[in-house]
C-alpha positions as CSV (number, residue, x, y, z in Angstrom):
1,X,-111.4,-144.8,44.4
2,X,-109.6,-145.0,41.2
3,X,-109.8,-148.3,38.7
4,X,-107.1,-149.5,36.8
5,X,-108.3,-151.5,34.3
6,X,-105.7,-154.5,33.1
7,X,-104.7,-157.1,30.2
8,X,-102.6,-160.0,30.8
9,X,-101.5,-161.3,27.6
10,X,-98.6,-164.1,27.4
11,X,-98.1,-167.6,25.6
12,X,-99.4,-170.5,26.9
13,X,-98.0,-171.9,30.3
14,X,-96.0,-168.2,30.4
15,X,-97.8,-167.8,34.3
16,X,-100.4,-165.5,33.2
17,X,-102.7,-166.8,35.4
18,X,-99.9,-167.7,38.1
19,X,-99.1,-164.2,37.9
20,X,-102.8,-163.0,38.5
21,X,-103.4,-165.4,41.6
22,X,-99.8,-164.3,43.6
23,X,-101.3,-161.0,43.1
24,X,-104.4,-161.5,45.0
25,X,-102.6,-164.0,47.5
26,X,-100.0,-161.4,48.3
27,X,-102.2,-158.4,48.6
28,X,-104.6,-160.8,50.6
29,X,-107.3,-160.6,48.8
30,X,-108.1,-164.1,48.5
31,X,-110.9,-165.5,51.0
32,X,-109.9,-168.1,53.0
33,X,-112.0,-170.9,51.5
34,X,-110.3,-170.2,48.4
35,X,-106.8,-170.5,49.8
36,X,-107.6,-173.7,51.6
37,X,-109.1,-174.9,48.2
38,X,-105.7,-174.2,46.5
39,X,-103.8,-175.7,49.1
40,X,-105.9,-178.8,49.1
41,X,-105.6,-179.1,45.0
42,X,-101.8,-178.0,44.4
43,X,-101.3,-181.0,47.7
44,X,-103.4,-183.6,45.5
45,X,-101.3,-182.9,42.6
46,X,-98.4,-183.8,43.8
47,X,-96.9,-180.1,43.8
48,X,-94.3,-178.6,46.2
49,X,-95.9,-175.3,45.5
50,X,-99.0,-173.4,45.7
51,X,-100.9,-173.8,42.3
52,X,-102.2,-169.7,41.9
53,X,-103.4,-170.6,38.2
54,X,-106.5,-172.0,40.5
55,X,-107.5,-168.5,41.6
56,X,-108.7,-167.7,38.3
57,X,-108.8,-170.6,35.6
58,X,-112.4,-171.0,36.3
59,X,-113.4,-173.4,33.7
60,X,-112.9,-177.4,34.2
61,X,-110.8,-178.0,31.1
62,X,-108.4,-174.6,32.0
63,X,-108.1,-176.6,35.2
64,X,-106.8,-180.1,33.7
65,X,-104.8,-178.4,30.8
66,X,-103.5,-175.7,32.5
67,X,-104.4,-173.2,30.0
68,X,-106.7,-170.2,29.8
69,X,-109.3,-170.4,27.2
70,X,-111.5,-167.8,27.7
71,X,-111.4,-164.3,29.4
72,X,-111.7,-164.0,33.2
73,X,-112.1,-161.2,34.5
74,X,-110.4,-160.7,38.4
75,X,-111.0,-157.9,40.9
76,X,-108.9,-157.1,43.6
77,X,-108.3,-153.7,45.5
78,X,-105.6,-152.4,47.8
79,X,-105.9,-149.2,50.0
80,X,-105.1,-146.6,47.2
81,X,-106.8,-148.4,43.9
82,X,-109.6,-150.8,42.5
83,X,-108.1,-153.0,39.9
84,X,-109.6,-155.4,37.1
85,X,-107.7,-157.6,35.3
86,X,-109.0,-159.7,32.4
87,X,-106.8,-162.9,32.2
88,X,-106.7,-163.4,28.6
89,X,-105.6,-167.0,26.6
90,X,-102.5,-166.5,24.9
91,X,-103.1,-168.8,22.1
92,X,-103.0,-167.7,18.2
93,X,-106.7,-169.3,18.1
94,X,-108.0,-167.3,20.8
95,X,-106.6,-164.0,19.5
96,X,-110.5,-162.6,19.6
97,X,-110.6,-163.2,23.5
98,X,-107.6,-161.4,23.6
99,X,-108.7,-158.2,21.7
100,X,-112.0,-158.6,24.0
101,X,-109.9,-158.5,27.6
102,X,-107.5,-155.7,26.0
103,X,-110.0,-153.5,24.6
104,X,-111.3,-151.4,27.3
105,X,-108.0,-151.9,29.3
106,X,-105.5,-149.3,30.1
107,X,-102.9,-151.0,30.7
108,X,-101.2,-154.3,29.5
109,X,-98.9,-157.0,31.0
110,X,-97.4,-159.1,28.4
111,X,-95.3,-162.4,30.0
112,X,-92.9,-163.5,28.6
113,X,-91.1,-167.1,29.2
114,X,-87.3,-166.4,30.8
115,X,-86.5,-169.9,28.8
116,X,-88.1,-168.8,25.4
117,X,-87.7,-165.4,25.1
118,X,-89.4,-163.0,22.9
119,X,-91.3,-165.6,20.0
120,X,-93.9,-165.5,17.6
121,X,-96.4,-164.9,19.8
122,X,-95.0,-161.8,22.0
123,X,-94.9,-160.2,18.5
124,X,-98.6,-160.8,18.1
125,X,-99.8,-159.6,21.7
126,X,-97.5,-156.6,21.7
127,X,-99.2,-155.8,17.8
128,X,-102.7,-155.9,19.4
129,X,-101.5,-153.9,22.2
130,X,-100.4,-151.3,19.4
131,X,-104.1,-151.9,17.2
132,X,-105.7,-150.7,20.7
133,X,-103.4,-148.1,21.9
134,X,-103.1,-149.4,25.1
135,X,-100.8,-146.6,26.5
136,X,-99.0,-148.6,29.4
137,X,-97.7,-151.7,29.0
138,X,-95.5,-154.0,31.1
139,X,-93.6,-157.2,29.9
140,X,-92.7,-159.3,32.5
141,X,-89.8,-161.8,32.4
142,X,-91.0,-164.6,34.2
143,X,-90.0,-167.6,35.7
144,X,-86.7,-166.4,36.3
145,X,-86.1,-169.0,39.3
146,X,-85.7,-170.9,36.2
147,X,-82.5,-169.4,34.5
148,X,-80.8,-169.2,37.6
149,X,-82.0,-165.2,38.0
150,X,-79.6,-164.1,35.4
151,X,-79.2,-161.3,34.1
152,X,-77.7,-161.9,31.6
153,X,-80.9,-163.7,30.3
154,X,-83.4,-160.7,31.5
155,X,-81.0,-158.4,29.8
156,X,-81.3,-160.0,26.3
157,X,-84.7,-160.5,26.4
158,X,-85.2,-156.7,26.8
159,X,-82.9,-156.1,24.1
160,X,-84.8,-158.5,21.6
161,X,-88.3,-156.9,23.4
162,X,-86.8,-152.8,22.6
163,X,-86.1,-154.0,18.9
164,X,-89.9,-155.4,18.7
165,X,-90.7,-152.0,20.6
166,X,-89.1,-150.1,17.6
167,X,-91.2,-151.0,15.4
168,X,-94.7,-150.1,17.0
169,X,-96.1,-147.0,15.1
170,X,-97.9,-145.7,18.8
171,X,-94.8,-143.7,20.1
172,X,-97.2,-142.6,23.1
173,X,-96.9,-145.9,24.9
174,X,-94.6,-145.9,27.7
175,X,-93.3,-149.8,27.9
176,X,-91.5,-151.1,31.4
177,X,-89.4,-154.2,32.3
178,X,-89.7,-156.2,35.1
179,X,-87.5,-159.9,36.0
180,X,-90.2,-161.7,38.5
181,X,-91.0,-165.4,39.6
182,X,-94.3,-165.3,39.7
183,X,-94.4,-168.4,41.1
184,X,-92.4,-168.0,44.0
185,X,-93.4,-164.3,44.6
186,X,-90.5,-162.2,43.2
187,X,-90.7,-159.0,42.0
188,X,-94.6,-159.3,42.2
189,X,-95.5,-157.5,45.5
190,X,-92.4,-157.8,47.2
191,X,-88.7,-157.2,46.2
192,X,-86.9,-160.3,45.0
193,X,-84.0,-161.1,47.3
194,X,-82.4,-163.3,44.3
195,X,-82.4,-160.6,42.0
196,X,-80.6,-157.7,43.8
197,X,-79.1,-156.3,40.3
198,X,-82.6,-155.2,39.7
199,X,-83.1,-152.1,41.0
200,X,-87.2,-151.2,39.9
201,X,-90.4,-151.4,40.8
202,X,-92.1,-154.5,41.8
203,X,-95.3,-155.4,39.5
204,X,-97.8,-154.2,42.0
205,X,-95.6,-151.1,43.2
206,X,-95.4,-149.9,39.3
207,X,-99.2,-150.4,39.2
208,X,-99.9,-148.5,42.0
209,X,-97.6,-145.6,41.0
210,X,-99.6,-145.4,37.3
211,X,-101.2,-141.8,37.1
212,X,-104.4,-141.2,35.2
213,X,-102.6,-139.0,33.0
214,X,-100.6,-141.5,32.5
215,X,-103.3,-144.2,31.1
216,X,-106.2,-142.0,29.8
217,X,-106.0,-140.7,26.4
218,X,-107.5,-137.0,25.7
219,X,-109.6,-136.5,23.1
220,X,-112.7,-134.0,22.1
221,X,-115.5,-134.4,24.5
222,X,-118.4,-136.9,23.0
223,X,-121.6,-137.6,24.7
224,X,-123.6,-140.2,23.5
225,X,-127.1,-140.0,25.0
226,X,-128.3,-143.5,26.3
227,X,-131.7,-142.0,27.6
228,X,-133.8,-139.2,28.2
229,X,-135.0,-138.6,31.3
230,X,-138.3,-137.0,32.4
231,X,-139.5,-137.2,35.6
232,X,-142.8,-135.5,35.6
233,X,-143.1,-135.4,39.4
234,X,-144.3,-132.3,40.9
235,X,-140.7,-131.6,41.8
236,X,-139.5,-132.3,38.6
237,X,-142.3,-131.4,36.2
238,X,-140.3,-129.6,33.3
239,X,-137.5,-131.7,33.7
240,X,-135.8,-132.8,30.6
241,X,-132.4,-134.2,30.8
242,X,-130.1,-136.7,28.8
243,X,-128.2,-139.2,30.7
244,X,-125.0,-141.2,29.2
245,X,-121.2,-141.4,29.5
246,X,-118.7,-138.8,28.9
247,X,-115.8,-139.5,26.9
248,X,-112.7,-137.8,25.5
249,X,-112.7,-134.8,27.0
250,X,-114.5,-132.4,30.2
251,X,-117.4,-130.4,29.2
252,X,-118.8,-128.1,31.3
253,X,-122.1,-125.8,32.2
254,X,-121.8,-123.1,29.4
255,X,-120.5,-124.5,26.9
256,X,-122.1,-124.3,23.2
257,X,-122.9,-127.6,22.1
258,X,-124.1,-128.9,19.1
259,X,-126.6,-132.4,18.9
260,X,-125.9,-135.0,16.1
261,X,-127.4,-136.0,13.7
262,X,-129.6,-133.2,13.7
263,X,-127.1,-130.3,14.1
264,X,-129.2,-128.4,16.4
265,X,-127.3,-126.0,18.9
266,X,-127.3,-125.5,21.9
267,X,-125.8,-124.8,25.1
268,X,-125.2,-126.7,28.6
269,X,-127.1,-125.2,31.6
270,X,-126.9,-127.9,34.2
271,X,-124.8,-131.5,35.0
272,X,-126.0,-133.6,37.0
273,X,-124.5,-136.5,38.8
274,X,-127.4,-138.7,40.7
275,X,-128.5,-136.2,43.1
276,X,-125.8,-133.4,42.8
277,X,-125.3,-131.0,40.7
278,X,-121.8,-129.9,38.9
279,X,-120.0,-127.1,37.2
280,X,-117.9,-129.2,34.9
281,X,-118.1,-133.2,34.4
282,X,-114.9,-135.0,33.6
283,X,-114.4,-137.7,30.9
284,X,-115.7,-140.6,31.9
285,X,-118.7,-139.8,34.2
286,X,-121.8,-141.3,33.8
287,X,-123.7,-137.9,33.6
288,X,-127.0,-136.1,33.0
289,X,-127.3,-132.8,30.9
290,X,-130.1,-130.1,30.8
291,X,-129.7,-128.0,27.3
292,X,-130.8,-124.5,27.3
293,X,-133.4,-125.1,24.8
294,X,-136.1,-128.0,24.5
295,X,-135.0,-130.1,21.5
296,X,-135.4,-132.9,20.0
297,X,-132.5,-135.4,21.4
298,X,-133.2,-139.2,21.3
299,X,-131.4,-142.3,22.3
300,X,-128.1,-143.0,19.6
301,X,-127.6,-139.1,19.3
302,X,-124.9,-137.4,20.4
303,X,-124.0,-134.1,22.1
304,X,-120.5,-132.7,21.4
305,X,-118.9,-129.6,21.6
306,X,-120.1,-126.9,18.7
307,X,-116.2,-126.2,18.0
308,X,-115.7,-130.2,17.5
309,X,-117.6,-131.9,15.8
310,X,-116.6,-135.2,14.5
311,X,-116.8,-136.9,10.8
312,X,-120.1,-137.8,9.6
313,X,-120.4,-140.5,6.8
314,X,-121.9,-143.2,5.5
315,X,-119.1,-145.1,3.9
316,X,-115.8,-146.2,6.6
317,X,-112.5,-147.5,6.3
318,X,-112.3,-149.9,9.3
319,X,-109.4,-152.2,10.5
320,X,-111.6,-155.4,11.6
321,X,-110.8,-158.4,14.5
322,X,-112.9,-161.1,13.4
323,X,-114.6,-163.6,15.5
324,X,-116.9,-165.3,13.7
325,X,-116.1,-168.8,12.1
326,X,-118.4,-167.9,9.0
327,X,-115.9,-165.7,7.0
328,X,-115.8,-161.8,6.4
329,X,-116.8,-161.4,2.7
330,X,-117.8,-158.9,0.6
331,X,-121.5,-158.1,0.2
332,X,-122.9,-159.6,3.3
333,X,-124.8,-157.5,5.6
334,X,-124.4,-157.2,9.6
335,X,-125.3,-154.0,11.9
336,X,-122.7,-152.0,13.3
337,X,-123.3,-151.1,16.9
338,X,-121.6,-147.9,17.2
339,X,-121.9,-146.1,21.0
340,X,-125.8,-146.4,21.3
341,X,-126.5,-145.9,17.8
342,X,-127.0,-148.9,15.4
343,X,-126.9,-148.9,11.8
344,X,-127.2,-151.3,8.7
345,X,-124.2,-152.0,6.8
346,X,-123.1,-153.6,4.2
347,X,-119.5,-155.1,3.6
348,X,-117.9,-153.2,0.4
349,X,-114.5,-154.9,0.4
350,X,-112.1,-156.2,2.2
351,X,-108.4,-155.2,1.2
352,X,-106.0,-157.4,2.8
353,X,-105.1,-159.1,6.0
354,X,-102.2,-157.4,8.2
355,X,-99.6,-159.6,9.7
356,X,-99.4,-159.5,13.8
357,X,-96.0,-160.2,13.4
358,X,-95.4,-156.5,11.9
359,X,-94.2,-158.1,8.4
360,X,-96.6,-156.1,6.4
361,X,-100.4,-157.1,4.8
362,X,-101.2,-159.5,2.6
363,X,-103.9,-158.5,-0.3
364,X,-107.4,-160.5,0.5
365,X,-110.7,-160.6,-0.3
366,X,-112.0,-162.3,2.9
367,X,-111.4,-162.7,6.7
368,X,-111.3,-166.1,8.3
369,X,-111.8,-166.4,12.5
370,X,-108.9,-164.2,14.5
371,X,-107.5,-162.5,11.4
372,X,-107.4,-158.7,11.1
373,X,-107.7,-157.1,7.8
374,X,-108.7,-153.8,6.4
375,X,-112.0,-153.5,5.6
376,X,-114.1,-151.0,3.5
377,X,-118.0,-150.4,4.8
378,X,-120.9,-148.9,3.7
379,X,-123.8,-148.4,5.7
380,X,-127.9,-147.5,5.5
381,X,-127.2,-144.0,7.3
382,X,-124.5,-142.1,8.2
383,X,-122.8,-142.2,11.3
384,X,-120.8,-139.6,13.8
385,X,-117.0,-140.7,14.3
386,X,-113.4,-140.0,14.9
387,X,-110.6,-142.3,14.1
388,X,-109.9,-144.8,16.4
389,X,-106.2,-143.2,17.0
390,X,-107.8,-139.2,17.3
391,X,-110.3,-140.9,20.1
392,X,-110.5,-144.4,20.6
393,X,-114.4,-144.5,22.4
394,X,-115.9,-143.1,19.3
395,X,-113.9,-144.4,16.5
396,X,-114.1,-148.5,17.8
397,X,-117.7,-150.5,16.6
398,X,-118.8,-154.1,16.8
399,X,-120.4,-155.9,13.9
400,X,-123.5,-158.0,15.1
401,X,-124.7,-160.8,12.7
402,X,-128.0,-160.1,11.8
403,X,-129.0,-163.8,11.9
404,X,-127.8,-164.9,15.2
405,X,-127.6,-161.7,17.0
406,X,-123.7,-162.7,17.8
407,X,-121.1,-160.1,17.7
408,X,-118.8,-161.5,14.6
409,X,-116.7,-158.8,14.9
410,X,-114.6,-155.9,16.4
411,X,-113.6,-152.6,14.6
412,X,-111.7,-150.0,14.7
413,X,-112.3,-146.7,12.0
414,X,-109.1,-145.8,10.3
């Protein structure tokens, strides 16, 4: 079954997590304990209302605040897809969690308030949304049982959301509109009978109607090799195969590869997936590949097509999320964890910090927690990449303080 991976992103008290728990209620995918638990709490608070926030705020100071802190991440399925959503906080001082949830999502639902409108901070999520290339993206106008369903209101929030929209540099992403009460259920699963000038998809229905053409980015095929596998069992005893993910693109039995760093090539003679074999593998498979001659391949190689191979280089021009509450500053050392290969590097520079509110970069020589800033690196050995716009598994990196062992930072190679 196909998996639709999702990002909520929204201020706070914008129903993100409201949105998330009508969802599952309305698809019934809620057990009944956890319904009865719901029932029980929204009674004890005095509400008139089932409290969904409950179905996923997990942590005892989400529940008294009625925020979301940290990322959850919520699975659900109906009879034609497997979803996961990561509910992410929608505060400026969690902006790290929300480039965490969003970052191996495919699609994006940014909430927006029918009250407020489009503010300071739907600038921000829809600029992360753009730093990812998330392709889909959906802002819902919530709480519209609020403003008395008008649309008037939903009409002029779209208006201020296409001039935002306008000035995203990703012309690729496809961005939809939809009025809903989360709250009350409109527009969610089921058609809103309040909003009958609305003539679109519900949430779930748009969701369910998503291609994977219409999510997936293509790119050149890269393999990074995770293991090597040999069996030596009588059945097995010249075995030699290298397991890992596909990404970017197919690749298939006869094509001439080339291994990295080495440069040694090669071509594909078998693909195997558990116990069967395959012709051609398509991006994303968790795959094993036989090579037509024995080579040396290790763990933090990678295998890519001979006609595509990628940039190698030692010194990178990153865009960096940071996470860490000890500042970004030049000269200080972390390891990049790049695919399966890790490397030493060293911080050359840091050039300024971008605004999330698309009013340009501001020069800088350091990064503080949640700011994103350009950032120049230079590392112990060189590395095989593609920018993070050309193919976005191979040209995104985490920085890992060498200290702690914490990841201090996200990247992304210009």
């Amino acid at each position: 079954m196909e998996v639709l991976k999702i990002a909520t992103a929204g201020s706070v008290d914008d129903g993100k997590s409201t949105l998330i728990g009508r969802l599952l209620y309305d698809t019934k995918s809620l057990t009944t304990d956890k319904i009865e638990a719901i029932e029980k709490s929204s009674k004890q608070k005095g509400y008139d209302y089932l409290d969904f926030s409950l179905a996923t705020d997990g942590l005892v100071a989400e529940r008294e605040q009625g925020i979301t802190i940290d990322v959850a991440h919520i699975y659900f399925s109906t009879a034609k897809k497997s979803y996961i959503i990561a509910d992410t906080p929608g505060h400026v001082e969690y902006t790290r969690n929300m480039v965490t949830g969003a970052s191996t999502s495919q699609v994006s639902i940014i909430l927006i308030d029918a009250r407020k409108g489009v503010i300071e901070q739907t600038y921000r999520h829809f600029f992360i949304n753009n730093l990812l290339r998330v392709k889909e993206v959906i802002v819902a106008v919530n709480k519209m049982d609020l403003v008395d369903y008008s649309e008037e209101v939903y009409n002029k929030i779209k208006a201020d959301f296409q001039a935002l929209n306008a000035k995203s540099t990703f012309k690729e992403q496809t961005v939809s509109y939809i009025p809903l009460s989360a709250i009350n259920g409109g527009n969610v699963v089921d058609k809103s009978e309040n909003m009958p000038w609305y003539n679109g998809q519900t949430v779930l229905e748009h969701l369910e109607a998503l291609e994977p053409k219409d999510v997936y980015e293509k790119g050149k095929a890269r393999f990074p090799v995770q293991t090597v596998i040999r069996p030596k069992t009588e059945e097995y005893h010249d075995f030699r195969g290298y397991a890992g993910k596909l990404y970017g693109d197919n690749i298939k039995v006869g094509d001439a590869v080339t291994v990295l760093p080495s440069l040694t090539e090669s071509k594909v003679t078998n693909i195997h997936f558990f116990d069967k074999k395959y012709d051609e593998a398509t991006a994303g498979s968790s795959i094993t590949i036989e090579l037509e001659n024995d080579i040396n391949v290790t763990r933090g190689d990678m295998i890519v097509k001979s006609d595509e191979l990628p940039r190698i280089e030692k010194d990178i021009n990153t865009t960096i999320c940071w996470m860490d509450s000890k500042k970004l500053v030049p000269g200080t050392k972390y390891l990049i964890q790049h695919n399966t290969n890790r490397v030493l590097a060293k911080i050359e520079s840091v050039k300024n910090v971008i605004a999330t509110d698309y009013s340009g970069v501001t020069p800088a020589t350091q990064l503080a927690i949640n700011e994103i800033g350009e950032v120049n690196i230079k590392l112990s050995k060189a590395i095989y990449f593609d920018a993070y716009n050309d193919n976005k598994s191979n040209g995104a990196f985490i920085l890992i303080d060498t200290a702690t062992n914490t990841t201090a930072g996200v990247g992304f190679i210009n």
